[in-house]
PAZAPA-4460 file (N, C-alpha, C; in steps of 0.05 Angstrom, whole numbers, plus 32768, in hexadecimal, padded with zeros to 4 digits):
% residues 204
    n_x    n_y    n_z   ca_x   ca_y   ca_z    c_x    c_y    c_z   seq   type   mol
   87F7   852D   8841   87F4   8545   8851   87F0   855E   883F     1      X     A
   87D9   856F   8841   87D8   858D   882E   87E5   8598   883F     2      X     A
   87F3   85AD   8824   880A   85C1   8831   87FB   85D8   8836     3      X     A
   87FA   85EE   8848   87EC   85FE   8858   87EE   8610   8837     4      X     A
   87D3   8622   8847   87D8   8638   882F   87ED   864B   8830     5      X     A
   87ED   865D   881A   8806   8679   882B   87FD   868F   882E     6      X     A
   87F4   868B   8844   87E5   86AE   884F   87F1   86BF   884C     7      X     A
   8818   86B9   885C   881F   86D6   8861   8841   86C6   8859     8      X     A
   8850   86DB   8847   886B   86DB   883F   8880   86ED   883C     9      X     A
   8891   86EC   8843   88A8   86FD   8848   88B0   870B   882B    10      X     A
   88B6   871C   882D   88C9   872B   8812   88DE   8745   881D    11      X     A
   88ED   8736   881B   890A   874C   8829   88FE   8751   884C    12      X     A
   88FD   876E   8854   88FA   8776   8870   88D7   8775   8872    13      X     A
   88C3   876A   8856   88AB   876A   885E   8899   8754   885E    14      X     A
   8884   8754   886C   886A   873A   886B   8853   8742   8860    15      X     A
   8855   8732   884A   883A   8733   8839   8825   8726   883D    16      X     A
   8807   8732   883D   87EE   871A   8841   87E4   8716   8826    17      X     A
   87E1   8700   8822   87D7   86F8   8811   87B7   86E5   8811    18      X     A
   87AB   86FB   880A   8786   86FB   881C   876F   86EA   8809    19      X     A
   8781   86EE   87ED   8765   86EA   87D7   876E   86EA   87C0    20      X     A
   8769   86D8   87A4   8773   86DB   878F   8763   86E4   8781    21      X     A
   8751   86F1   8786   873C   8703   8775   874C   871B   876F    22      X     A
   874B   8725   8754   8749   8735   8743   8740   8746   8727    23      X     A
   8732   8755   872D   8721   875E   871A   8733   876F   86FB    24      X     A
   874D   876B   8700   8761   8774   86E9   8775   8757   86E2    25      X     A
   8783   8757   86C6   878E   8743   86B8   87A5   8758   86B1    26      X     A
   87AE   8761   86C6   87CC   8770   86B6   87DF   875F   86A8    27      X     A
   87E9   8769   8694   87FA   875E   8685   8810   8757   868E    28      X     A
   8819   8767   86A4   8833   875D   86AD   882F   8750   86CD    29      X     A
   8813   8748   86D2   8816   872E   86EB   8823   8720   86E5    30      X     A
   8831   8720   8706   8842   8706   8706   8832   86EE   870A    31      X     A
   8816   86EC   8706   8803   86D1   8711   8800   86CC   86F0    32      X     A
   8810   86D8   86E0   880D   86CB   86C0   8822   86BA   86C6    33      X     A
   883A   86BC   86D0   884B   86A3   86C8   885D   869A   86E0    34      X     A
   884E   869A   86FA   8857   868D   8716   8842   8685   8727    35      X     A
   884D   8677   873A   8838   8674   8748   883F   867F   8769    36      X     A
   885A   868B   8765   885C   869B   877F   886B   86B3   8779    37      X     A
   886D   86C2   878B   8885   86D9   8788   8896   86DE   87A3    38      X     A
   88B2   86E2   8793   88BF   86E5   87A9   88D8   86CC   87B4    39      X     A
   88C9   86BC   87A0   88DC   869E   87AB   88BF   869B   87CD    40      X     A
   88A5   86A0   87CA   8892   8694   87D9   8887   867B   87D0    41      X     A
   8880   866E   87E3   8868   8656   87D9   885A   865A   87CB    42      X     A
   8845   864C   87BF   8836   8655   87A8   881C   8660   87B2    43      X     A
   8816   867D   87AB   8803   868F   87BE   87E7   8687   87B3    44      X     A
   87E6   867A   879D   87C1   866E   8795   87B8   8662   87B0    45      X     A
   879E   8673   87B8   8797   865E   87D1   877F   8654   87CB    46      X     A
   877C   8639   87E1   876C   8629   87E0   8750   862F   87DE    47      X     A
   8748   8645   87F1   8732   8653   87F5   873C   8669   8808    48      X     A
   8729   867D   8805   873A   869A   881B   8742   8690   8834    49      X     A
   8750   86A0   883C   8756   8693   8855   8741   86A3   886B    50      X     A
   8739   8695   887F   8726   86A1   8893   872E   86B7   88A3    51      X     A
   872A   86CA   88B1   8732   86D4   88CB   8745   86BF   88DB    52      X     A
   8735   86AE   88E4   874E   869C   88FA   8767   8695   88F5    53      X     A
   8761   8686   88D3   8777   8683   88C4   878A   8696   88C0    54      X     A
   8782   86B3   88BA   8797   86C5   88B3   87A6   86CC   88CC    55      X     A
   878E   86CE   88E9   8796   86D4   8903   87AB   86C3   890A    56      X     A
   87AA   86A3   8907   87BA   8691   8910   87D9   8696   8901    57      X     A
   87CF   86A0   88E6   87F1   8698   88D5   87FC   86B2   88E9    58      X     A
   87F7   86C3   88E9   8804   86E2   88F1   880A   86E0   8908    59      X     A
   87FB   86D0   891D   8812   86C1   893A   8827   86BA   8937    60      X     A
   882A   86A2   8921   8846   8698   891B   885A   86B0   8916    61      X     A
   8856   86C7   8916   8861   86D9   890C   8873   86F3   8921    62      X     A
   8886   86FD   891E   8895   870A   8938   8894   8725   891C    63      X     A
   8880   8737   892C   887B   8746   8916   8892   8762   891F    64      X     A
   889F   8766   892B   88B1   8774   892E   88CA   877B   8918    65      X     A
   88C6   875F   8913   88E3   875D   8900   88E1   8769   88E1    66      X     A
   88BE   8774   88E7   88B9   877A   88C6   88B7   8794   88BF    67      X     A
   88C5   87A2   88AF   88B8   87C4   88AB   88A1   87C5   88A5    68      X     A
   8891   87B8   8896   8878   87BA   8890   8867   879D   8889    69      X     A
   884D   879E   8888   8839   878F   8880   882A   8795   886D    70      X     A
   882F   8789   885C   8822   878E   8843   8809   8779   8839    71      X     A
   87EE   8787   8830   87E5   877C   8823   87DD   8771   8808    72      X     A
   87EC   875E   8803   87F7   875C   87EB   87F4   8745   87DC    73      X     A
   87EA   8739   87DB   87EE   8715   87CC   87EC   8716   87AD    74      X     A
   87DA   86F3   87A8   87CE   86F5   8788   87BA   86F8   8785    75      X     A
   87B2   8712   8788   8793   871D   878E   8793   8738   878D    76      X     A
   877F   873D   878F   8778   8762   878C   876F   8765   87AD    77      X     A
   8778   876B   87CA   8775   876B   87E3   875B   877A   87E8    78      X     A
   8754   878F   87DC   8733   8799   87E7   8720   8785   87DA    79      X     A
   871E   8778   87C9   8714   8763   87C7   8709   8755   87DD    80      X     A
   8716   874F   87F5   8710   8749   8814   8716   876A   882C    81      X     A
   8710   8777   881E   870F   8793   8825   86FD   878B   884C    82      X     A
   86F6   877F   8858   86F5   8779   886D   8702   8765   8877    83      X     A
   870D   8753   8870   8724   8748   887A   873D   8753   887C    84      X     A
   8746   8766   885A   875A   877F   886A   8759   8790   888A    85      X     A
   873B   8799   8889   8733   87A8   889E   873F   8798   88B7    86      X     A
   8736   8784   88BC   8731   8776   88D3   8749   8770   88D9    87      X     A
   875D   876A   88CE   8773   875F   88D0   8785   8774   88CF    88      X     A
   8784   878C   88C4   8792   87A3   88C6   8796   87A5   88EB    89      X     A
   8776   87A3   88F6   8769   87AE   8909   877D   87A6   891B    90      X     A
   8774   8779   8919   878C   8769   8929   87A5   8770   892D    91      X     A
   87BA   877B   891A   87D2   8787   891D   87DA   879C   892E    92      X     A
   87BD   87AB   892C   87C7   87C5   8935   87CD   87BB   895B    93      X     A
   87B1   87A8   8959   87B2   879E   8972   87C5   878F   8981    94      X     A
   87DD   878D   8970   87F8   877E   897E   8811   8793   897B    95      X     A
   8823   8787   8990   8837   8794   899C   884A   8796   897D    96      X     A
   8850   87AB   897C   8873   87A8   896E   8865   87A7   894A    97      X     A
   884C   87B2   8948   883E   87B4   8926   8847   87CA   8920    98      X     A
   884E   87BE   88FF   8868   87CE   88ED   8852   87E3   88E1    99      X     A
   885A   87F2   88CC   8847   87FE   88B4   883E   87EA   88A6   100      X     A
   881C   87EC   88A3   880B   87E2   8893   8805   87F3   8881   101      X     A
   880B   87E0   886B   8804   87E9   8846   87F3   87CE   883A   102      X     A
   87EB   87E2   8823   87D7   87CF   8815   87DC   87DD   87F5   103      X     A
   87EB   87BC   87E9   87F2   87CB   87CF   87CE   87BD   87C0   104      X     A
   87C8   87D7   87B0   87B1   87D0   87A1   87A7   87E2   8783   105      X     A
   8795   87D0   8778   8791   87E1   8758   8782   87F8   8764   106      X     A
   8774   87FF   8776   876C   880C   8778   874E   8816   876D   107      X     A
   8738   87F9   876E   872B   87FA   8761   8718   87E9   8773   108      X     A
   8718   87EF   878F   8705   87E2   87A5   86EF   87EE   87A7   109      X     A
   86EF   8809   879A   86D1   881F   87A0   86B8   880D   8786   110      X     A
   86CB   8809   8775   86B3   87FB   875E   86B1   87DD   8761   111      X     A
   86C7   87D2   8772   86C1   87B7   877F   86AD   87B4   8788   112      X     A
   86AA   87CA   879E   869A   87C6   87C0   8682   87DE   87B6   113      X     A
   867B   87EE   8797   8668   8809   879C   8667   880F   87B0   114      X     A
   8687   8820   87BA   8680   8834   87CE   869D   8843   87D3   115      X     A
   869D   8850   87DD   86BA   885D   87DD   86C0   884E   87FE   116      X     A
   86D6   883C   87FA   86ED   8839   880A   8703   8840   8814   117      X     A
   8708   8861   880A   8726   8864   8817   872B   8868   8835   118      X     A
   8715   887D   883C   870E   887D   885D   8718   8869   8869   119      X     A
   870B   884F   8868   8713   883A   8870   8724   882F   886C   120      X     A
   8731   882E   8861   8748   8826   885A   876B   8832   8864   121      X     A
   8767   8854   8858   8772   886D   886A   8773   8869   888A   122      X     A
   875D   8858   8894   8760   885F   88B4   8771   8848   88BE   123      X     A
   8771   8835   88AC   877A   881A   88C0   8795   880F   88B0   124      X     A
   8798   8823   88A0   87B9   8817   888B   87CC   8834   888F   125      X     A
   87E1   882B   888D   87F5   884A   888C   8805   8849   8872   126      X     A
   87FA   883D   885B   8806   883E   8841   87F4   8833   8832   127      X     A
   87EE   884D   881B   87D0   8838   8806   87E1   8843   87E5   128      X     A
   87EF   8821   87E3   87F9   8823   87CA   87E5   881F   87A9   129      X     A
   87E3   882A   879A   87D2   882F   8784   87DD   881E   876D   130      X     A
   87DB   8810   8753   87E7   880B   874B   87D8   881D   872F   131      X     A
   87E7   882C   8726   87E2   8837   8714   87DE   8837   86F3   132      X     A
   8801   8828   86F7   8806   8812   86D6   8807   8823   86C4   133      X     A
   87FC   8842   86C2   87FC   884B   869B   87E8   8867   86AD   134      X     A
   87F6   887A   8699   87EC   8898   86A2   87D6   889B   8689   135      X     A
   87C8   888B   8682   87B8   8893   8670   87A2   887B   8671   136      X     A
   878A   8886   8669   8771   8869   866C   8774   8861   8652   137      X     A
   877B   8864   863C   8780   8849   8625   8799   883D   862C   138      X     A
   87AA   8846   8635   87C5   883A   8642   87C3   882C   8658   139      X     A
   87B4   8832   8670   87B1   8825   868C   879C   880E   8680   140      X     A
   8785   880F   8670   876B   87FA   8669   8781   87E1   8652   141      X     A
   879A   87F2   8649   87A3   87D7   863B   87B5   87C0   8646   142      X     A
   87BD   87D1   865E   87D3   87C3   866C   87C6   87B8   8686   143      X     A
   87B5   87BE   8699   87B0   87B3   86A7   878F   879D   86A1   144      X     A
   8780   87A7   8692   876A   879C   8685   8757   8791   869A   145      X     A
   8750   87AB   86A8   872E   87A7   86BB   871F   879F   86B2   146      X     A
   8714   8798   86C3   86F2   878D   86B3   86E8   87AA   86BF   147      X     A
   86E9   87BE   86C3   86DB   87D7   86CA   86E3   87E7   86B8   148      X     A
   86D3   87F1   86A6   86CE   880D   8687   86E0   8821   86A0   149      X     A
   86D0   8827   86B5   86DC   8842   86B7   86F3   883E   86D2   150      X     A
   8704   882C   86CB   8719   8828   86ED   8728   8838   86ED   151      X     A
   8736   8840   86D2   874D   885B   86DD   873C   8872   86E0   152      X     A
   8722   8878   86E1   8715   888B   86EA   8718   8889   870C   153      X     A
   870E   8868   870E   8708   886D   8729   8717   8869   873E   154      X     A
   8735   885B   8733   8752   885D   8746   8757   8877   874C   155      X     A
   874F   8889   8738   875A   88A6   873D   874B   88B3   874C   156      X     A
   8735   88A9   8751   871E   88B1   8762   8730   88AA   877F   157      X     A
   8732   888F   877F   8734   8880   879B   874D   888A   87A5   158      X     A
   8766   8894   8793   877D   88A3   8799   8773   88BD   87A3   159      X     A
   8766   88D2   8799   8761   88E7   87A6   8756   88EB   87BA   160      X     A
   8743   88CE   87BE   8732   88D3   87DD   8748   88C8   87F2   161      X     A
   8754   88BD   87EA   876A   88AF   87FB   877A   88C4   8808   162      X     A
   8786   88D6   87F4   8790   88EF   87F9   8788   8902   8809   163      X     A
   8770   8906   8806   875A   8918   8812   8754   8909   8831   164      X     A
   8758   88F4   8835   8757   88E7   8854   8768   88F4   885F   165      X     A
   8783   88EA   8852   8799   88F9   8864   87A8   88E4   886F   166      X     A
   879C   88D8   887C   87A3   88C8   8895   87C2   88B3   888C   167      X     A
   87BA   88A9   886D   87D9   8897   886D   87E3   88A1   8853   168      X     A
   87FD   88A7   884B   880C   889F   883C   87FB   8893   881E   169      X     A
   8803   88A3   8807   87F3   8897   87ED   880A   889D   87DF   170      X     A
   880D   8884   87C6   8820   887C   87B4   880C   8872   879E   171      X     A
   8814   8876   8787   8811   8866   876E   8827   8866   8769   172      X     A
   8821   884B   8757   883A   883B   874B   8831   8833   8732   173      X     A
   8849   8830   871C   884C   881F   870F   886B   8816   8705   174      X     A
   8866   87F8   86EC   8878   87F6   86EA   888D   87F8   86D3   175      X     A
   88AA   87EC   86D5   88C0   87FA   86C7   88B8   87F3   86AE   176      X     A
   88A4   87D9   86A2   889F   87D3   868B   8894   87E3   8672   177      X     A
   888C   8808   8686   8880   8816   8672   8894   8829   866D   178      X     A
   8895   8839   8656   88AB   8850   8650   88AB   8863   865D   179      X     A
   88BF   886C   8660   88D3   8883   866F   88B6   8896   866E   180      X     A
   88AF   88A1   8655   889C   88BD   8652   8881   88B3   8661   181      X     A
   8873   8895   865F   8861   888F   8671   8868   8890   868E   182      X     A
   8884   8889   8695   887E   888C   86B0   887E   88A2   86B8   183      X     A
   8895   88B7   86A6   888D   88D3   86AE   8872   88E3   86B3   184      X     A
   8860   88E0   869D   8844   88DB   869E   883D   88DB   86B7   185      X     A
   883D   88C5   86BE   8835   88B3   86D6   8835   88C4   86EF   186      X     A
   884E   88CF   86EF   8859   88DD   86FF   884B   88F6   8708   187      X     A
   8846   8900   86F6   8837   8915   86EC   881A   8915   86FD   188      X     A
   880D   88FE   86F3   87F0   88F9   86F5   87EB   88EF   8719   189      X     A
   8800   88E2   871C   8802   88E1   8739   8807   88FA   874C   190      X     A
   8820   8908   8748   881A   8924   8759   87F8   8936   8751   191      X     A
   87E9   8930   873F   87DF   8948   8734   87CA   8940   8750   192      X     A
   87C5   891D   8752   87B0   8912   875F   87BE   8913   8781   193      X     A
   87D0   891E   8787   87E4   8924   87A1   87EC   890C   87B0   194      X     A
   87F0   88F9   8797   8801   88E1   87A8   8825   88E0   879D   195      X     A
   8828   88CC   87A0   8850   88C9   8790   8849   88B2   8782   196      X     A
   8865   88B1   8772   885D   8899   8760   887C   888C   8766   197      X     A
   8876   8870   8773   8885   885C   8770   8891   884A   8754   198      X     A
   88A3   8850   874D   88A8   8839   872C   88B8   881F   873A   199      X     A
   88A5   880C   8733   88AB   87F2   873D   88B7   87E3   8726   200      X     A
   88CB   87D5   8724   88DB   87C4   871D   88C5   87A4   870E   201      X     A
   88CC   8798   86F8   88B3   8788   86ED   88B4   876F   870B   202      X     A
   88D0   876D   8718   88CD   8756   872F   88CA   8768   8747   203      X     A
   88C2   877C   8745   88C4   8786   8761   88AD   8789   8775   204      X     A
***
């Protein structure tokens, strides 16, 4: 018998989707370097994406009340399927008792998709987490390692337009693995661009 894939997984009071293991960064501190789940989850490599029905079907099994939020989040970079976020954002909204929708991401879907995405994104999520990693582009290009020359240009882009929507809640983050004066940095470079900066924990 194959064991189903893992679309969607619990972590404390939240449910994560896990949409796509595409990613266009090799950060140094992924946890997809040395697990194959997070969280104490099944192992999130999937078979092939999961479809609409598929994602629709797992999220029935689901009593979405019990959750503060929905996160889009797996082993993958989530705008990557930047219309299956959409769609399925959409589905939630369309059921009774839907928590806050977030979407943690590098922030690098506008040079994914050539085009600016925050609009879209801003209208149908109420939390667009950034991952920031390093207040500087030889610092952010060594630690997270895009295949894009100019991504901390264009996260900062996709943070400001995000901002400039209005509509949800903007965070950058990074994490505790860099020094005190980088994250202060960090800190820094995030209000300048009018979001907050979350410091996440290396398991968090």
């Amino acid at each position: 018998m194959i064991k189903a894939m893992t679309i969607s997984y619990e972590v404390g009071d939240n449910l994560y989707l896990n949409l796509t293991n595409k990613c266009p960064c090799a950060c140094t501190f992924c946890i997809r370097n040395h697990a194959d789940g997070a969280y104490g989850s099944d192992p999130l490599w999937l078979e092939h994406e999961p479809s609409m029905d598929e994602i629709i079907a797992d999220l029935n099994k689901r009593k979405l009340k019990k959750y503060c939020e929905i996160v889009f989040c797996g082993y993958g970079e989530p705008t990557e399927r930047l219309d299956a976020v959409l769609e399925t954002a959409a589905y939630l909204r369309s059921r009774e008792n839907c928590p806050r929708l977030r979407i943690n991401t590098n922030g690098l879907g506008d040079l994914i998709h050539g085009r600016s995405i925050a609009k879209e994104l801003c209208y149908e999520l109420d939390v667009i987490s950034i991952s920031l990693n390093a207040p500087t582009k030889e610092d952010y290009m060594a630690v997270t390692r895009p295949k894009f020359e100019n991504a901390f240009e264009a996260l900062q882009k996709f943070t400001k337009d995000c901002v400039k929507v209005g509509r949800a809640e903007v965070i950058m983050s990074v994490v505790d693995v860099i020094s005190k004066e980088q994250i202060e940095a960090s800190r820094q470079l995030a209000e300048k661009l009018g979001a907050h900066l979350r410091v996440r924990t290396f398991d968090d």
